[in-house]
N, C-alpha and C positions, 0 to 999 in steps of 0.2 A: 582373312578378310575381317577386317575392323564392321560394326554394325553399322555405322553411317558410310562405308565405304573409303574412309580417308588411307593415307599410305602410313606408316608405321611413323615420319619425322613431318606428321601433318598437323598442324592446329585446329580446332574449330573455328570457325568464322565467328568473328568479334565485330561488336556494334557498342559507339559508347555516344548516349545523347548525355551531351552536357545541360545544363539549369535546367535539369528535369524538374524541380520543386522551388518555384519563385521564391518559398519561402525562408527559402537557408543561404546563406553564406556563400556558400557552394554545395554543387552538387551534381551526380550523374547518375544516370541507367546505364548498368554496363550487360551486356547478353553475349555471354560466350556457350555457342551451341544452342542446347536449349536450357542452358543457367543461368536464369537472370537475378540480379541483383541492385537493389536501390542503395544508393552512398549520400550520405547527405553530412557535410561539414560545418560546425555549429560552433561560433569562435561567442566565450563567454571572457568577462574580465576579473578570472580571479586564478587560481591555481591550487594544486593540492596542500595540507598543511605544510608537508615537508619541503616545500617548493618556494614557502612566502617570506618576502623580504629578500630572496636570491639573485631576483631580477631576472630569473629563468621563467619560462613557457614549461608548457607540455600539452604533450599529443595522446590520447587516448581513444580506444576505438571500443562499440557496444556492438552485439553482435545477436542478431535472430532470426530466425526461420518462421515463416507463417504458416499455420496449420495444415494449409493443403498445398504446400511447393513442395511436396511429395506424392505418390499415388494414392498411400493411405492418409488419413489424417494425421497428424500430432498436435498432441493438448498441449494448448501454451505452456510458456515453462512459469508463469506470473499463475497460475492455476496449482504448481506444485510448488509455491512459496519461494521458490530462490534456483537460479540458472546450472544448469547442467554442470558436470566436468569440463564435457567438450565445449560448451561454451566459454566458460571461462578460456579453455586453453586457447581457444580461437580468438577473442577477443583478447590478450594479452600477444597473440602473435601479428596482430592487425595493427597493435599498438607499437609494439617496437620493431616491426619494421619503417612505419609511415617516419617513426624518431629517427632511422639512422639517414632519411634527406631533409633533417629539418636540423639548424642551427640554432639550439633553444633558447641562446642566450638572445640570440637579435629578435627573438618574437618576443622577448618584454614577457611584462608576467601576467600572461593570459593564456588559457588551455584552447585547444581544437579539438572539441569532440566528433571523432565519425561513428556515425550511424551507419549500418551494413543490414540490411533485410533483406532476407532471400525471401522474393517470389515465386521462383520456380527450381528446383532444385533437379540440375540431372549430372553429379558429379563439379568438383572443381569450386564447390561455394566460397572457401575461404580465400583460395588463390586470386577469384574471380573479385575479392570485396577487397581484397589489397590492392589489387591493381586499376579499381573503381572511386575505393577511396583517395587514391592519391591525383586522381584527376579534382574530385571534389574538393582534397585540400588548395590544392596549385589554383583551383576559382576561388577560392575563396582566401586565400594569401594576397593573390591578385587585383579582390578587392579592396582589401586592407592597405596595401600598399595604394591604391588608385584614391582612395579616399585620405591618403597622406596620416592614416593611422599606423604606418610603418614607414619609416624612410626606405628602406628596401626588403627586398623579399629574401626571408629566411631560408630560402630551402636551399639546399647544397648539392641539389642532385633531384631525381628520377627513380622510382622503386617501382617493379612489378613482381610478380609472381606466376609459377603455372604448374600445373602436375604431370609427375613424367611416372613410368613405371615398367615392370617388366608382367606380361603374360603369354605362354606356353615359350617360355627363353626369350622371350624377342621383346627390348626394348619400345617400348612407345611413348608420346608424349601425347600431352593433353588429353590424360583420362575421363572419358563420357560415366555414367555412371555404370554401366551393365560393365564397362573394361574394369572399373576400380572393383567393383564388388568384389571378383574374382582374379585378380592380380594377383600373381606371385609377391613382389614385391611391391609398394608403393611409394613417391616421394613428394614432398611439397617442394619448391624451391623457388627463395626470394633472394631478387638480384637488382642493383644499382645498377644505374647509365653509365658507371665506372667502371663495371665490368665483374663487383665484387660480392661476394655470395653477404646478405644478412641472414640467410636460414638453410639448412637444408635437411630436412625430416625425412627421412628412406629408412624404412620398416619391412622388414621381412614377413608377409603376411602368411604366408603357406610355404615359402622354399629361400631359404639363403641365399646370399650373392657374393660375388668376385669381384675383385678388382677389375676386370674387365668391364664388367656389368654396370658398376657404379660410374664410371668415366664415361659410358656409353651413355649413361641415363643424365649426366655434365653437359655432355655436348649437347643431347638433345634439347634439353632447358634453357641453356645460354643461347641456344638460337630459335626457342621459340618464345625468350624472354625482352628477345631485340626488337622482334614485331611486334609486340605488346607497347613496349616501348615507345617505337615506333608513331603508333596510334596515338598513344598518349600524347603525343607531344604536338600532331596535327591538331589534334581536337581542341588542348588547350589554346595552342597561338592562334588558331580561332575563333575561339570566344571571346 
């Protein structure tokens, strides 16, 4: 028995308000479970050095936790001069996924920065801000295009993410936090509307896995990454 009751190929219930912050470009609240996360997409008009005079775009993502979206506190990481490991490695995987549905040449040479802030942290943060941000990019591409600062919209696709894992042998998806803590194994996995993997991080945390194991933790993802999807796409052609 999973702690909130779900079946072993069950997702948490997902909620994504779109323009949650009037003031950005685009932007969402995304709350899968009880992980909520704020995205907020911030289109500036310059690019990085290695980028200028290319005609290229780029897509970069920043990534943070607030003090108490966990039980205990954590002290800012602006408190200990400069951002974690994990940080970094999250913000570098928020960032080139969001790149593999953007066409960087037709976005011209202006960057999209996503902001990713966890408010409440209970497993699944970075999954959760991938598939957050990319609603807030698509409003905010959306606008760019609607204000005739794009002839059309660069993106080439749909990207979400979700985490699947294995505990006491038994694959599961969409790990809560009390499943990940104690997972045999863990995985992140980022997947296009094409059907095609940009990520897939599976870590043996306490016990190794089979082939079997890993295809079983494949299917689960790719059909808990369709609903996600899915959402996505309602939310956007609504706004």
């Amino acid at each position: 028995m999973r702690p909130d009751g779900r079946k072993p190929d069950q997702s948490r219930a997902v909620e994504i308000v779109p323009g949650y912050l009037k003031t950005a470009e685009g932007s969402a609240l995304i709350s899968v479970g009880n992980t909520r996360v704020l995205c907020a997409a911030s289109v500036e008009n310059s690019v990085p050095p290695f980028l200028r005079n290319s005609g290229k775009g780029w897509i970069t993502a920043e990534y943070s936790m607030l003090p108490r979206a966990t039980s205990t506190r954590t002290a800012r990481e602006v408190s200990k001069g400069r951002p974690s490991g994990r940080t970094h490695e999250i913000q570098r995987l928020i960032g080139r996924s969001l790149r593999a549905a953007v066409d960087l040449n037709s976005l011209g040479e202006r960057s999209v920065i996503l902001d990713c802030d966890v408010l409440q942290a209970d497993g699944g943060t970075r999954v959760a801000s991938i598939t957050g941000a990319y609603v807030a990019l698509a409003l905010a591409v959306k606008k760019l295009v609607a204000c005739r600062a794009l002839p059309r919209s660069p993106l080439t696709g749909a990207v979400a993410a979700i985490s699947v894992g294995i505990q006491n042998g038994e694959p599961l998806l969409d790990l809560c936090y009390e499943e990940d803590s104690r997972a045999e194994v863990d995985a992140n996995v980022v997947m296009t509307d094409s059907g095609r993997f940009v990520e897939f991080q599976a870590t043996a945390e306490h016990k190794s896995f089979d082939d079997q194991q890993m295809d079983a933790m494949r299917v689960l993802a790719r059909a808990g990454i369709a609903e996600l999807l899915a959402a996505q796409k309602r939310i956007i052609e609504a706004a």
